[in-house]
Every structure is written in C-alpha cells, then in structure tokens.
N, C-alpha and C positions, 0 to 999 in steps of 0.2 A: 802640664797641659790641663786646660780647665774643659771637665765633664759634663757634657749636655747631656741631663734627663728625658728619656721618652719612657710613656706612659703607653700602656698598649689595653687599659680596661674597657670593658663596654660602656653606652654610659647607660646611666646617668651616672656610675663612679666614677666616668673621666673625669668628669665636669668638678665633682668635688675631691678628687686627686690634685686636677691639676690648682685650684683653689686654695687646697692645703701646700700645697710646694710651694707656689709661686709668695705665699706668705712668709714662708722661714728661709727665703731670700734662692731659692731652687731656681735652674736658667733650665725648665723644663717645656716639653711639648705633646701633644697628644696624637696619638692614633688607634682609634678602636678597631680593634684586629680580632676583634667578633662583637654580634649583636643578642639580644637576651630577646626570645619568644616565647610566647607561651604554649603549652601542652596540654592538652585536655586531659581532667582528671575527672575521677569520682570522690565525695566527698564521703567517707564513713560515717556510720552514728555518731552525731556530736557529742550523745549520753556515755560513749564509752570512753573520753579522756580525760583528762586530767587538764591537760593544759597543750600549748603549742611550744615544740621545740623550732628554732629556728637559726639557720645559721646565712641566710643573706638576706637582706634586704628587698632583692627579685624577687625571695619566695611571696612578701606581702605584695610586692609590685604588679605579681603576675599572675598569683593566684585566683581572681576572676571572682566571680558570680560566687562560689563558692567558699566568698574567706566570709560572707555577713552571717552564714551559719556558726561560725568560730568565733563572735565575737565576745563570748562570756566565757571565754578559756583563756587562761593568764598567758602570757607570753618568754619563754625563756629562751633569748635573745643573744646570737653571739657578740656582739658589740653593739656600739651606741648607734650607729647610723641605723641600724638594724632596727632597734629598739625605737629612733625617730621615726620611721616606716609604719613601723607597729604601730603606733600611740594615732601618728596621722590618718590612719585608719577606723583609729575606733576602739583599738586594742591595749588590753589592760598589761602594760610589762611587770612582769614578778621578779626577774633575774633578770640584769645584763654584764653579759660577761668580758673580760679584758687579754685573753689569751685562748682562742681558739673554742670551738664548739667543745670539745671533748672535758674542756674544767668545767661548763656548765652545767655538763650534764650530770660530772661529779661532786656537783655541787648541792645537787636535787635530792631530796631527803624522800624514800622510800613509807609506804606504798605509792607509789604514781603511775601512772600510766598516759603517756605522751602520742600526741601525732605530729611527727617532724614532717613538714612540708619543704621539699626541698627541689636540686636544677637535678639533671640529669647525672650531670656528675658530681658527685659527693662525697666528702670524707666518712670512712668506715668509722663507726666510734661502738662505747664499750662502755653499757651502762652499768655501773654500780647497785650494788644485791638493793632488790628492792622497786628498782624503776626497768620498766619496760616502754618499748616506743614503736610505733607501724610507720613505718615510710609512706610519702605521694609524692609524686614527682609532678611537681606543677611549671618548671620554664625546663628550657634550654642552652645551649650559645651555639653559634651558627658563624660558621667562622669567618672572618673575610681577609683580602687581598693585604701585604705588608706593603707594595709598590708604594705610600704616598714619604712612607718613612727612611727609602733605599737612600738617598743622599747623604740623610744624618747619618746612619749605619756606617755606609764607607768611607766616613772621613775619620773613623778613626777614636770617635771624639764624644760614640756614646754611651751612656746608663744605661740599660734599660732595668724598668722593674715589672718585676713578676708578679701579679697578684694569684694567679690560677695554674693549674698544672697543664691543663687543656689548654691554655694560653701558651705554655711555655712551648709542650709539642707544636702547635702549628708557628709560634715564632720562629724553633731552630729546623723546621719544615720550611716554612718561605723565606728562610735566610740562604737556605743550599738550591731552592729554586731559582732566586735573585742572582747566586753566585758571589754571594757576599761571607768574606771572611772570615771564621770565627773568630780568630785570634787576633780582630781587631776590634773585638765587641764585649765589653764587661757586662756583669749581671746581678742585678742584688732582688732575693726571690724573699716573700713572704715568710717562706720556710723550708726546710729538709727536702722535703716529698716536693714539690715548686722547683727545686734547683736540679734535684733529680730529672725531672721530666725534660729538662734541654738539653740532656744529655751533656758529651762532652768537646774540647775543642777550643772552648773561651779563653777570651784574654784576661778573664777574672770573673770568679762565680762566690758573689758572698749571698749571705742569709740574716733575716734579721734577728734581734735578739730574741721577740716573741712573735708570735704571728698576728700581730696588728698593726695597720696602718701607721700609724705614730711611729712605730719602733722601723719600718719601713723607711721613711722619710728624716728619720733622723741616723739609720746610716746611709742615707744617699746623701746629706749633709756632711758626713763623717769622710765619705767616700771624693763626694767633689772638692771639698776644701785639699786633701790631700794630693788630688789627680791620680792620675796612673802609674807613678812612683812607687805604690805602696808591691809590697809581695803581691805574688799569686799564690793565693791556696789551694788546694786540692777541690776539686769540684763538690759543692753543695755543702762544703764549709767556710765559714768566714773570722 
C-alpha cells in the first residue's frame, strides 16, 4: 500500500515542510492544525546576556518590537532555518546546531549567560557548569479544527508527521472527536517526548533518528517506500 504524507505544522513550516518532501519525491499534503501568535513580553537588560539562545525560528518571527534591542547578541540557534530567521533579521549566528536545542546549549563554553526566547511550550534543557539562561516567552500555538484532513485519515492510507508535542495531543484529540481510527493511522514523530504525547492506539508509531527535519523526511521516505508491511513497534519507538 503506498503512504500519503500529511503535515499537520503551522506555517510558515508547512510551507517549507511540504517544499522539502515534495523534492525527495514525498506524495505529501498540508494541514496546519494550529497557528503561531504572538505574546507580549518584556524585554530584560540587554547588558546582562551574553548572547541569544534560540530553539524555533517563531521566536525571531514573533518576537516584535523587542528583538532590535538584541541585535548585538550572537545567536545560538537550534537549526539552520532557525539560524536563516536569525541572519534575516539583523542577527549575528554564533552556533547552529544539528540535533536538538539541548547539544547546543552543550556546546557553549562557560562563563555565559544566555536569554532564550522562546513559544509557550518548550523543551526543558540542562545547561552545562558554566552557562546560565532566563527564559521569555514571546509566541504561542493556538490550535485548530483537523476536519479538512478527515478523508486522508480514513482511508487508511496516511503518514502523519509530528513536528510538536502540542501538536501531537490535539491531533490524537481531533482524531477521537472525528471518530476516526487509530489503528488505521501511522505516525513518524520528530522524537521520544513527540511520539509520547499521541499517546496510544496507532497503527505504527516510529521516531526519527535525531530530532531534525532531514532525519524526519528521510524516514518518511524510508517508511513510504516500504508501505505498511513493515512491523509495528511499540509506541514512541522506531
């Protein structure tokens, strides 16, 4: 059986999700099943950081009025789109990292002291002796309806991938509202903690090998070529 990919990101990731798939030959489709707002923040003494941690690309998107005060703080950036946000900005990247906020931040060489601008929800991380970090919470996701995507769902026939964990709960949330099956719906999640939040029920729940996009897309490659033939693993392993 050949796997249709759906995309359930906000955009503008859809937009360059479905960009990336549709190039490594992916019979993918979009639906953003939440949207990215901003949050009013306060902006701390610029004098007191070191530099900006950053782990999405919203944070520079949505960060407002308040990022021109940050533009002479280096950027250490969980990936490259991240780090293109950054640059498009104004902002100088020091780091960009290729596996998840938490190498980057182990990668920052002590004394430092960081201000991570971040969504509402955020991965907890665990800086290395040496660096310290203040949170702001500058966006959101705001979640919305799955109805446009209930067809592909019940045929049987689809992918979906996880980019968020918050994504994940309201997908297997409007999949039991729809009344649609789990165990006819595969799932390949960014990561562990992502595959976790859909809880249980699927007709296949993998993970990719690191938690970036690339490694995302090339097991959904991995996955469609094979079809739904392959095992089932235990949820939130692949």
């Amino acid at each position: 059986m050949t796997l249709h990919c759906l995309a359930l990101r906000p955009e503008p990731g859809l937009a360059a999700t479905l960009e990336k798939a549709r190039a490594l030959g992916l019979a993918i489709t979009g639906c953003a099943l939440s949207e990215i707002r901003a949050v009013a923040w306060e902006c701390p003494d610029p004098a007191a950081y070191d530099g900006l941690l950053i782990g999405s690309a919203n944070a520079i998107l949505h960060a407002g009025e308040h990022l021109s005060r940050l533009t002479g703080k280096p950027v250490y950036a969980v990936g490259e789109a991240t780090a293109d946000a950054a640059r498009a900005a104004g902002l100088t990247v020091a780091l960009t990292g290729s596996g998840g906020l938490q190498g980057v931040l182990d990668a920052i060489s002590g004394p430092c002291h960081l201000l991570r601008i971040a969504g509402e929800e955020h991965v907890p991380l665990s800086p290395p002796q040496g660096v310290t970090f203040d949170t702001v919470i500058a966006y959101r996701s705001a979640m919305l309806p799955l109805d446009p995507a209930a067809p592909l769902l019940a045929s049987g026939e689809a992918l979906v991938l996880l980019h968020s964990a918050a994504t994940a709960r309201h997908f297997a949330a409007e999949c039991d509202r729809l009344g649609l099956p789990r165990s006819a719906i595969a799932l390949a999640a960014l990561g562990l903690r992502i595959a976790a939040a859909a809880g249980e029920g699927w007709g296949a729940v993998h993970t990719a090998t690191r938690p970036d996009e690339a490694a995302l897309l090339a097991l959904a490659c991995e996955l469609c070529q094979k079809g739904r033939s392959i095992p089932v693993p235990p949820a939130g392993q692949s």
